[in-house]
DSSP file (Angstrom, degrees, kcal/mol; ACC not computed):
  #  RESIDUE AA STRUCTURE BP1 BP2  ACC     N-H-->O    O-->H-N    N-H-->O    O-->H-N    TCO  KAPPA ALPHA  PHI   PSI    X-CA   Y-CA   Z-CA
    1    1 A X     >        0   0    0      0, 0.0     4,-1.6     0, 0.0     5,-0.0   0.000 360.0 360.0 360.0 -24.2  -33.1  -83.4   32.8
    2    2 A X  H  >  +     0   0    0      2,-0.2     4,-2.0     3,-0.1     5,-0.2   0.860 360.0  64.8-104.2 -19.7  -35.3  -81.0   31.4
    3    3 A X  H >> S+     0   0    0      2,-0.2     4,-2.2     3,-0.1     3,-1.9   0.993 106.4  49.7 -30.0 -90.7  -33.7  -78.1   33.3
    4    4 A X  H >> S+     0   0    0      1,-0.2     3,-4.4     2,-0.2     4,-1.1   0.802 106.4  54.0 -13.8 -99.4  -30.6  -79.1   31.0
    5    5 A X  H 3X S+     0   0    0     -4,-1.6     4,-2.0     1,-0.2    -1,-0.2   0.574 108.2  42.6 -15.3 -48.0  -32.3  -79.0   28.3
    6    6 A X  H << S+     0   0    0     -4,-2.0     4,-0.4    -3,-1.9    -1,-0.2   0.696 111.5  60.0 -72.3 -29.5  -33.7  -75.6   28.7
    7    7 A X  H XX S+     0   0    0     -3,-4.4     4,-1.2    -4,-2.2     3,-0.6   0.957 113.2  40.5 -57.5 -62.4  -30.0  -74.6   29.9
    8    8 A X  H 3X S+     0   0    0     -4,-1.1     4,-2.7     2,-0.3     3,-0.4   0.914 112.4  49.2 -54.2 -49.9  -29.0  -75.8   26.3
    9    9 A X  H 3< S+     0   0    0     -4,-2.0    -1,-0.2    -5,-0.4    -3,-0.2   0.721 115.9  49.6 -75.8 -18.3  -31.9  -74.4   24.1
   10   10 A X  H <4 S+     0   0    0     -3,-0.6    -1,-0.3    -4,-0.4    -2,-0.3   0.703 110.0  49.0-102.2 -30.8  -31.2  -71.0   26.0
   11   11 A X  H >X S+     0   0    0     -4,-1.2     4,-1.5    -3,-0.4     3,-1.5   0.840 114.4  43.5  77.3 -89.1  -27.3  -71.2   25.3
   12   12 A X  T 3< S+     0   0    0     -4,-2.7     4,-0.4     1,-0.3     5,-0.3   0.680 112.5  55.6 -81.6 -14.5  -27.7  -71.8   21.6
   13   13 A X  T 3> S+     0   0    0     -5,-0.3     4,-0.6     3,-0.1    -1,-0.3   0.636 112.4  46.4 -90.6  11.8  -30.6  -69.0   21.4
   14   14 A X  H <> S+     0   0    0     -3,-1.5     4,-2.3     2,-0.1    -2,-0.2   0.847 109.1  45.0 -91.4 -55.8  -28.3  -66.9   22.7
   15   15 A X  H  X S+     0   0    0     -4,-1.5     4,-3.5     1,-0.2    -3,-0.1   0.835 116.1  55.2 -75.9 -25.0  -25.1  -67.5   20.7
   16   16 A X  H  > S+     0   0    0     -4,-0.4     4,-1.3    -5,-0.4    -1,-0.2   0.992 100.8  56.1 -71.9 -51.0  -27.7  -67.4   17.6
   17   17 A X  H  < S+     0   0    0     -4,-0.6     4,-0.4    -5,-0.3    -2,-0.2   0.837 110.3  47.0 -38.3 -43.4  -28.8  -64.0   18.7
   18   18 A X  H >X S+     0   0    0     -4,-2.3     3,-2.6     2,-0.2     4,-0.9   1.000 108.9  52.4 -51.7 -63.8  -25.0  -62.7   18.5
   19   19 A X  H 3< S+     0   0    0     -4,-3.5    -2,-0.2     1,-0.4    -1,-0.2   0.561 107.2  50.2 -76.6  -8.6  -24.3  -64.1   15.4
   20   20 A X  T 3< S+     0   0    0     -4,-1.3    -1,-0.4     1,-0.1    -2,-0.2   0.432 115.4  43.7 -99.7   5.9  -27.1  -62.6   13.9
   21   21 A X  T <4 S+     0   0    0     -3,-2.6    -2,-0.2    -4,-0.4    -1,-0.1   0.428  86.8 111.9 -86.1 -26.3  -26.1  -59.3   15.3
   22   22 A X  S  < S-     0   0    0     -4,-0.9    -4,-0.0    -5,-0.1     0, 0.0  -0.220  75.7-113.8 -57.9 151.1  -22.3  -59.7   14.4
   23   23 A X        -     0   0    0      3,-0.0     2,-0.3     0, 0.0    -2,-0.1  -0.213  32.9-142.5 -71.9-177.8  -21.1  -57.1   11.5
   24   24 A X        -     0   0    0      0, 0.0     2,-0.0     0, 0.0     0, 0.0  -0.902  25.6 -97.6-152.8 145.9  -20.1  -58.9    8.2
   25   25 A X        -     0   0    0     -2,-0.3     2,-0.6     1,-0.1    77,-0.1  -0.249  47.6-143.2 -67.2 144.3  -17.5  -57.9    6.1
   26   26 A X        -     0   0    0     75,-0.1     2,-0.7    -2,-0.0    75,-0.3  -0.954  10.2-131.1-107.7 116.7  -19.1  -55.6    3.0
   27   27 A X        -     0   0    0     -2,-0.6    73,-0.1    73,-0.2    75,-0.0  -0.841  13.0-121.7 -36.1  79.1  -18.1  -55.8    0.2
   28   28 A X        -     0   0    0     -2,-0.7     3,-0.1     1,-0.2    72,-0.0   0.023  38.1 -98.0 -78.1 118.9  -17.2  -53.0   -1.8
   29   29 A X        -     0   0    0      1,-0.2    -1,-0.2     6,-0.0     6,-0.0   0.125  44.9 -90.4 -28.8 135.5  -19.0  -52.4   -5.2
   30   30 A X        -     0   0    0      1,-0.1     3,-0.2    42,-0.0     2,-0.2  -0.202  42.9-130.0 -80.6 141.6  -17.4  -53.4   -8.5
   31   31 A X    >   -     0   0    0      3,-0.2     3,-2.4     1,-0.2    -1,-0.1  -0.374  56.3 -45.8 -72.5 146.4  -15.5  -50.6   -9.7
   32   32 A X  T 3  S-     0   0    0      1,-0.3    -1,-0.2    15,-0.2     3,-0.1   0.230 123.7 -10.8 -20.9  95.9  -16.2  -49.6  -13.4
   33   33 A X  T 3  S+     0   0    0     -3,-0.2     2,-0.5     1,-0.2    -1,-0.3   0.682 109.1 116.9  67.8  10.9  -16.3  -52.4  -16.0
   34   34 A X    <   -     0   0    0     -3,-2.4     2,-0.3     6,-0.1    -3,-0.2  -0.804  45.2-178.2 -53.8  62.2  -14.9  -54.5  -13.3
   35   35 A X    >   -     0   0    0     -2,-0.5     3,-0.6     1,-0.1    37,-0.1  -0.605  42.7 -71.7-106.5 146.8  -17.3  -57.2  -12.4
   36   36 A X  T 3  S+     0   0    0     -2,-0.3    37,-0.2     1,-0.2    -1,-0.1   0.280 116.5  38.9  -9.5 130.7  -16.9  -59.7   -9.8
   37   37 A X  T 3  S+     0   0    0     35,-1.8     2,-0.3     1,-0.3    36,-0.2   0.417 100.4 111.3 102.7   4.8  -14.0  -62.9  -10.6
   38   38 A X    <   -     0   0    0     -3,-0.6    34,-2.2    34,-0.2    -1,-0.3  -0.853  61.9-155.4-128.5-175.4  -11.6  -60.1  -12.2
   39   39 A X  E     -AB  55  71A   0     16,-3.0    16,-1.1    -2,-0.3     2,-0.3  -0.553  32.5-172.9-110.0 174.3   -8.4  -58.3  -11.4
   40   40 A X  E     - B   0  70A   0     30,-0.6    30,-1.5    14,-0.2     2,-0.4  -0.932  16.0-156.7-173.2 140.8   -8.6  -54.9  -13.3
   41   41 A X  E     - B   0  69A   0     12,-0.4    12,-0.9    -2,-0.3    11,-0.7  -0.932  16.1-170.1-138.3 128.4   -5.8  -51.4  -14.1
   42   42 A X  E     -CB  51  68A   0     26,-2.0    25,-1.4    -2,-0.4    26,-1.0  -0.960  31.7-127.0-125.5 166.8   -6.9  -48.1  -14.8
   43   43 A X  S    S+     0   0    0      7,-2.9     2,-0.2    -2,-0.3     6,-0.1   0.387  91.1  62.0 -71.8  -1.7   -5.3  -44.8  -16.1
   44   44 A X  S >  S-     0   0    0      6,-0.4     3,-0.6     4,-0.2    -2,-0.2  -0.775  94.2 -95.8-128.7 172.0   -6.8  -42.9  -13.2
   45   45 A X  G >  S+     0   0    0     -2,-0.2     3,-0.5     1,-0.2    23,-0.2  -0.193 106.4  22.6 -81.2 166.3   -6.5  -42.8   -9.4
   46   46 A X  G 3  S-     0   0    0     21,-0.5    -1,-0.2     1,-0.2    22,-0.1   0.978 140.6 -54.3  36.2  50.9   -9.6  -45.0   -7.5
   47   47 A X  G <  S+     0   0    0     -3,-0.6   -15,-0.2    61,-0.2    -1,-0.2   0.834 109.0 142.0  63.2  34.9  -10.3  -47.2  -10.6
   48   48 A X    <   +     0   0    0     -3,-0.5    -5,-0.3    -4,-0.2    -4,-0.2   0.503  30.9  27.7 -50.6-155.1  -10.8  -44.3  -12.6
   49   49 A X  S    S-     0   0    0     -7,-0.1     2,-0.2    -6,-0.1    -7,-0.0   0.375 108.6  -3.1  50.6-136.1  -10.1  -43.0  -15.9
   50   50 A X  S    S-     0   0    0      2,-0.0    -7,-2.9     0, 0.0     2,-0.7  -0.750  71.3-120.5-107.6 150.9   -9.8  -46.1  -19.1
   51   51 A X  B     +C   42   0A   0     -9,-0.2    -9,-0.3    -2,-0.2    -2,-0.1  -0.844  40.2 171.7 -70.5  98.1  -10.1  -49.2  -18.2
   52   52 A X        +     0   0    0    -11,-0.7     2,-0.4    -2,-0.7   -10,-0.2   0.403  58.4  42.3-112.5  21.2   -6.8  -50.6  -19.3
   53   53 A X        +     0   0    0    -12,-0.9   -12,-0.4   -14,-0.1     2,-0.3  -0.990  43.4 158.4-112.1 139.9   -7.0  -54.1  -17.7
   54   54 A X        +     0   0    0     -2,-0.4     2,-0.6   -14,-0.2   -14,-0.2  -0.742  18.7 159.3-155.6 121.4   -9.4  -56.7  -17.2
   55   55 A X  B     +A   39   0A   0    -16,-1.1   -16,-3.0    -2,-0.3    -2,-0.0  -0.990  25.9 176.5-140.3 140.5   -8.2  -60.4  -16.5
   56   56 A X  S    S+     0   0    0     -2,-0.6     2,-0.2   -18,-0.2   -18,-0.1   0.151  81.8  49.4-138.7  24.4   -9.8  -63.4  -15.0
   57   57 A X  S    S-     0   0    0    -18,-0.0     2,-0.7    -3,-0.0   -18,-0.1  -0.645 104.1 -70.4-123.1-173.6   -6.9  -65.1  -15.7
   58   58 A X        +     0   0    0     -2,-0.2     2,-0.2    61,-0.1    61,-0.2  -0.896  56.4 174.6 -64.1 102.1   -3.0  -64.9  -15.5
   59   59 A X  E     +E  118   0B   0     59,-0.8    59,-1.6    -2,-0.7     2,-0.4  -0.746  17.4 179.3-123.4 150.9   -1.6  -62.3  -17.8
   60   60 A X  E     +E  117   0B   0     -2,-0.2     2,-0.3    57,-0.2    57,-0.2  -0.942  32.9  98.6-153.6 148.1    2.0  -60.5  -18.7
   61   61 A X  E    S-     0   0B   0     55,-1.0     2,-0.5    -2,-0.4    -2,-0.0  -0.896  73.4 -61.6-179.3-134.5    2.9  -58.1  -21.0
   62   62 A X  E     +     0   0B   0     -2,-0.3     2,-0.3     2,-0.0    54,-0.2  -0.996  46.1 154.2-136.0  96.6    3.6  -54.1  -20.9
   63   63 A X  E     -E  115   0B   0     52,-2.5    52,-1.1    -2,-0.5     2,-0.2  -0.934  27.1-173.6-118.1 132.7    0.6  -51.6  -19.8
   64   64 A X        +     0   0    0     50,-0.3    50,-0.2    -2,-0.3    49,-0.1  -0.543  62.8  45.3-119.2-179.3    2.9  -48.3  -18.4
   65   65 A X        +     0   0    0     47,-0.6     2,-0.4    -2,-0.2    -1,-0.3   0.912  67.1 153.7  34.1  88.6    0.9  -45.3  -16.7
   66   66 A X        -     0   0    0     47,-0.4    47,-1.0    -3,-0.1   -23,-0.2  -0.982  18.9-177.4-119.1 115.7   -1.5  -47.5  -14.4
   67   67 A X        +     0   0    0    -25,-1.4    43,-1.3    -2,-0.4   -21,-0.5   0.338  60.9   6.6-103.9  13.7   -2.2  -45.1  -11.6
   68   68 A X  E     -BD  42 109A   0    -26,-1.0   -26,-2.0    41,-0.2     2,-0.3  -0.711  61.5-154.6-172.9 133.6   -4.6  -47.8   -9.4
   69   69 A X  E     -BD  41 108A   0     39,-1.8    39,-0.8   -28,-0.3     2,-0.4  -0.748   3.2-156.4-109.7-179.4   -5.7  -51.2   -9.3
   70   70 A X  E     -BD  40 107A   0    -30,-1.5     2,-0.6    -2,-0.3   -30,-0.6  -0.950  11.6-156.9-158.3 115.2   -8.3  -53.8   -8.1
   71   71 A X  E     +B   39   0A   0     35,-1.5    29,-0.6    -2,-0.4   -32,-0.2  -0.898  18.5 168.8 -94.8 114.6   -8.8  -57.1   -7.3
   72   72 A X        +     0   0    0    -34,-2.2   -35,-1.8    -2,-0.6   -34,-0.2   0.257  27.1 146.6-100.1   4.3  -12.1  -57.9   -7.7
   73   73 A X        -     0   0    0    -36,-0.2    27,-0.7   -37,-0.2     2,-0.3  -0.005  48.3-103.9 -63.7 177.0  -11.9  -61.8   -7.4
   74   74 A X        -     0   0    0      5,-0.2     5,-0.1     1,-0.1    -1,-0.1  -0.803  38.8 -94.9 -96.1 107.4  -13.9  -64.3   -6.2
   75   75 A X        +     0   0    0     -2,-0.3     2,-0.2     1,-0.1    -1,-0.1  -0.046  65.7 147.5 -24.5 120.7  -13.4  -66.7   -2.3
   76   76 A X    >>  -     0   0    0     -3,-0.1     3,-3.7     0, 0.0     4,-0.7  -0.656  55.4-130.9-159.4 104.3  -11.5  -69.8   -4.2
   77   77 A X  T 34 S+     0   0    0      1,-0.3    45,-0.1     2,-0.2    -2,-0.0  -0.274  95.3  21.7 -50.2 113.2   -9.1  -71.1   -1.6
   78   78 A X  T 34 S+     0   0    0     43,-0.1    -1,-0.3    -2,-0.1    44,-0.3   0.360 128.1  46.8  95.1 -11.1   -5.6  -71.1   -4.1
   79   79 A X  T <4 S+     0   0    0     -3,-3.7    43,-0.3    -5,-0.1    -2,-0.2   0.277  82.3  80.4-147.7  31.7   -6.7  -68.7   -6.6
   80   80 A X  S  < S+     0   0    0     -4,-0.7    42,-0.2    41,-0.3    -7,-0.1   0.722  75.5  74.8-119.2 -11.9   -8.3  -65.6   -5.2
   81   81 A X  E    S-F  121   0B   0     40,-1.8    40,-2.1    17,-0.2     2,-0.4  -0.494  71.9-143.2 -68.9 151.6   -4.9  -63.2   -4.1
   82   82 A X  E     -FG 120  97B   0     15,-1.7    15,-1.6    38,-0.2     2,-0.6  -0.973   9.5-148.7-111.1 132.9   -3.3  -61.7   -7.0
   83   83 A X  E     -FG 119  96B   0     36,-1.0    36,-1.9    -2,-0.4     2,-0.6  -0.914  24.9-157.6 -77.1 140.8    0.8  -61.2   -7.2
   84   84 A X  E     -F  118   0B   0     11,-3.1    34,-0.3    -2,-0.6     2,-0.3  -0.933   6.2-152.4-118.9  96.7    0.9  -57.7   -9.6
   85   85 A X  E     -F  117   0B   0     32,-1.7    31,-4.0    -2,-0.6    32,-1.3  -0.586  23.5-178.9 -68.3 119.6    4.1  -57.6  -11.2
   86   86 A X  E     -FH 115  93B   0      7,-1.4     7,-2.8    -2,-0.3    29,-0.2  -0.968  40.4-143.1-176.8-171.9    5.6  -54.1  -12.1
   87   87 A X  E     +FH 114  92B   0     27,-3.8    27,-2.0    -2,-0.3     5,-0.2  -0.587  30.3 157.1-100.8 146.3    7.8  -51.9  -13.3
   88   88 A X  E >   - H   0  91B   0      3,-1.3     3,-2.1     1,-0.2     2,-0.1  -0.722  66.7 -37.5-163.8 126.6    8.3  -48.1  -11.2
   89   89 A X  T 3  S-     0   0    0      1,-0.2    -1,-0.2    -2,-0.2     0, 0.0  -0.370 121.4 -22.3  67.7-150.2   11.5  -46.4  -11.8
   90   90 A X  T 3  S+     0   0    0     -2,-0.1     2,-0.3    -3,-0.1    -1,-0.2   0.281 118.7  70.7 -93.0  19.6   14.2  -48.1  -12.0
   91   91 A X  E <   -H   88   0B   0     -3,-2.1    -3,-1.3    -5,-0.0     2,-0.6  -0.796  66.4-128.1-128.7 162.8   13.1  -51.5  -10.1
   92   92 A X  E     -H   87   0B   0     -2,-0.3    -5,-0.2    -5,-0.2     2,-0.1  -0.936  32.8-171.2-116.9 118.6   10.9  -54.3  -10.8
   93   93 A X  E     -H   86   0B   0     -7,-2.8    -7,-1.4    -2,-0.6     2,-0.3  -0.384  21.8-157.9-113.1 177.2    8.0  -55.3   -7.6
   94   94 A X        -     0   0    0     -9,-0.2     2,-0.3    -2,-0.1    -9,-0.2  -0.814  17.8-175.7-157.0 153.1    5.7  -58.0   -7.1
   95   95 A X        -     0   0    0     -2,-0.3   -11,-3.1     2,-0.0     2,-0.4  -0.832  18.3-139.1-158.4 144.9    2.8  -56.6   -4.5
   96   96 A X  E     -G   83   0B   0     -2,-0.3     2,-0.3   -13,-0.3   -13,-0.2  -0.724  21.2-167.5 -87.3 138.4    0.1  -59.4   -3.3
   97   97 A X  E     -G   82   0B   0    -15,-1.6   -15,-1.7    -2,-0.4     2,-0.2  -0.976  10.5-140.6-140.1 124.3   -3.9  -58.3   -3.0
   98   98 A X        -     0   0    0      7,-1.6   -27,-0.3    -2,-0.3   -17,-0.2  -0.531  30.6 -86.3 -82.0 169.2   -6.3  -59.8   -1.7
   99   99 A X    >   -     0   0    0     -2,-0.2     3,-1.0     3,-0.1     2,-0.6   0.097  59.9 -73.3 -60.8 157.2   -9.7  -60.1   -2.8
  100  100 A X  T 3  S+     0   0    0    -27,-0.7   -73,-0.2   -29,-0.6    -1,-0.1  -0.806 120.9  39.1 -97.7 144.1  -12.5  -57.3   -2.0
  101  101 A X  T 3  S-     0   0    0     -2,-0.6     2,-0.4   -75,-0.3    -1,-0.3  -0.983  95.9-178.7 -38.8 -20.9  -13.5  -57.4    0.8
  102  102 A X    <   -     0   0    0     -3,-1.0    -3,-0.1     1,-0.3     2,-0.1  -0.959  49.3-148.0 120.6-158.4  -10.3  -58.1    2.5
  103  103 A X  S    S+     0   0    0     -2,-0.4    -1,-0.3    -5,-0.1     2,-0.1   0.500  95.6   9.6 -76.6 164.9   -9.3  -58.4    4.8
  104  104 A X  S    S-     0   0    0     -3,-0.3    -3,-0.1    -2,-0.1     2,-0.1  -0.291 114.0 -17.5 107.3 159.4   -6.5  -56.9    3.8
  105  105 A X        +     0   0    0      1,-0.1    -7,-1.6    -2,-0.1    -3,-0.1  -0.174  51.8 150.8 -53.8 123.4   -5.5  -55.0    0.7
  106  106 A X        +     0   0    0      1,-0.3   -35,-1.5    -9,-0.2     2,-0.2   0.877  66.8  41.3-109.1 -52.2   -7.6  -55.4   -2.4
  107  107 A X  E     +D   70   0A   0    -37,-0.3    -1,-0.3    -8,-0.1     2,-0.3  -0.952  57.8 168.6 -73.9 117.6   -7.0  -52.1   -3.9
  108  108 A X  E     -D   69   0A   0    -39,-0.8   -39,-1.8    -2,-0.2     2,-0.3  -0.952  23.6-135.4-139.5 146.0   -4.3  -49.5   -4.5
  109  109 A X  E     -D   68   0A   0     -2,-0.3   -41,-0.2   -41,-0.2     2,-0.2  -0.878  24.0-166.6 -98.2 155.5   -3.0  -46.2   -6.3
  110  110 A X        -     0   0    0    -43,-1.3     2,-0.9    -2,-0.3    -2,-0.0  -0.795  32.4-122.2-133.2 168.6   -0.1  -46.2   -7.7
  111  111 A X  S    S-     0   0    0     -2,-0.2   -44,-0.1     1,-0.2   -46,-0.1  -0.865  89.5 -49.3-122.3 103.3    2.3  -42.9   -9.0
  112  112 A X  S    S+     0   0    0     -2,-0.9   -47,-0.6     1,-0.2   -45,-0.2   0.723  76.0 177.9  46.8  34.4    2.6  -44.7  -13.3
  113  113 A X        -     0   0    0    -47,-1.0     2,-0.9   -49,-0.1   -47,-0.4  -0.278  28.8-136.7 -47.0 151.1    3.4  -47.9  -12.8
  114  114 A X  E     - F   0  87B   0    -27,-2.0   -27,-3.8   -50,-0.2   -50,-0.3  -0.907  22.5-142.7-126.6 136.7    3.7  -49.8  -15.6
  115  115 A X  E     +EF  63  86B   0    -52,-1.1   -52,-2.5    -2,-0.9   -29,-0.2  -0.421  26.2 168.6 -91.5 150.0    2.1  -53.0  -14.8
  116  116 A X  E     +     0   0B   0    -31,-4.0   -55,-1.0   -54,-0.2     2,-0.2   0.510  54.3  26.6-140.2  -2.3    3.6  -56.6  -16.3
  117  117 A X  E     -EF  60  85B   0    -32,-1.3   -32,-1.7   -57,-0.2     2,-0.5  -0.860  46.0-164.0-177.5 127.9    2.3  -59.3  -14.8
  118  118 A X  E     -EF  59  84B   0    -59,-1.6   -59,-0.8   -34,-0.3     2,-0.3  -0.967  13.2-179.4-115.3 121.3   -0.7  -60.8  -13.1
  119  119 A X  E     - F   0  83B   0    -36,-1.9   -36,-1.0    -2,-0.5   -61,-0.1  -0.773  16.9-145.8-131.3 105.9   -0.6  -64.0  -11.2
  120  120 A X  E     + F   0  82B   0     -2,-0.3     2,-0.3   -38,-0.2   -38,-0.2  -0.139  36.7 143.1 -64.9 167.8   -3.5  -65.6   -9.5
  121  121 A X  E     - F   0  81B   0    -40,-2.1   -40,-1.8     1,-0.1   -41,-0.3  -0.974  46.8 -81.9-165.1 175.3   -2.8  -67.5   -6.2
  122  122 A X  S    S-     0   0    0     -2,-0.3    -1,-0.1   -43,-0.3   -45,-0.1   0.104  86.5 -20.3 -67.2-168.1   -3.8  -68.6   -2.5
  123  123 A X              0   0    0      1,-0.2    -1,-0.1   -42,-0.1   -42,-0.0   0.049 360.0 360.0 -35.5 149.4   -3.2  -66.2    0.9
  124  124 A X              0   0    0     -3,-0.1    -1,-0.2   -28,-0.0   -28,-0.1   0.333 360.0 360.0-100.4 360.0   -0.5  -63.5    0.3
């Protein structure tokens, strides 16, 4: 019986020893006047340039020339992907982002979109 035991207690200091070795996803540092829980547009490429978004909500209207965005939200299972509604050329897109870290896309440049809508949601 105490064999077992020792089997066991050796087993779960092992599996603890991994997990406290395992990488963990990093999180990338909030981009300029971005701060954690928002979605966010700027006039330049890699969250450059004027801020010309900031929501921590749902939004629509008309912002043109947005060369990059950022979803900066916050884990909430149902509300932490964005849909990003916009306009480029002569067609109208929808593009899903996940949250930073990932996985998966959080961030993008874009060549002048003009952005129209933000909608939070769950998994893209």
């Amino acid at each position: 019986m105490r064999t077992r035991v020792l089997g066991v207690l050796a087993a779960t200091a092992a599996f603890a020893g991994v997990m406290a070795t395992a990488p963990s996803a990093s999180a990338e540092g909030d981009p300029p006047g971005c701060p954690k829980g928002y979605f966010c547009a700027y006039s330049g490429y890699d969250q450059s340039g004027t801020l010309l978004l900031k929501t921590w909500g749902n939004w629509s209207g008309w912002i043109p020339n947005v060369k990059s965005t950022f979803n900066n939200g916050l884990p909430d299972a149902g509300a932490d992907h964005v849909d990003q509604s916009y306009r480029w050329r002569t067609g109208a897109y929808t593009a899903c982002m996940h949250y930073n870290p990932g996985p998966g896309e959080y961030k993008a440049n874009w060549d002048n979109i003009t952005l129209t809508g933000v909608r939070w949601r769950g998994e893209c």
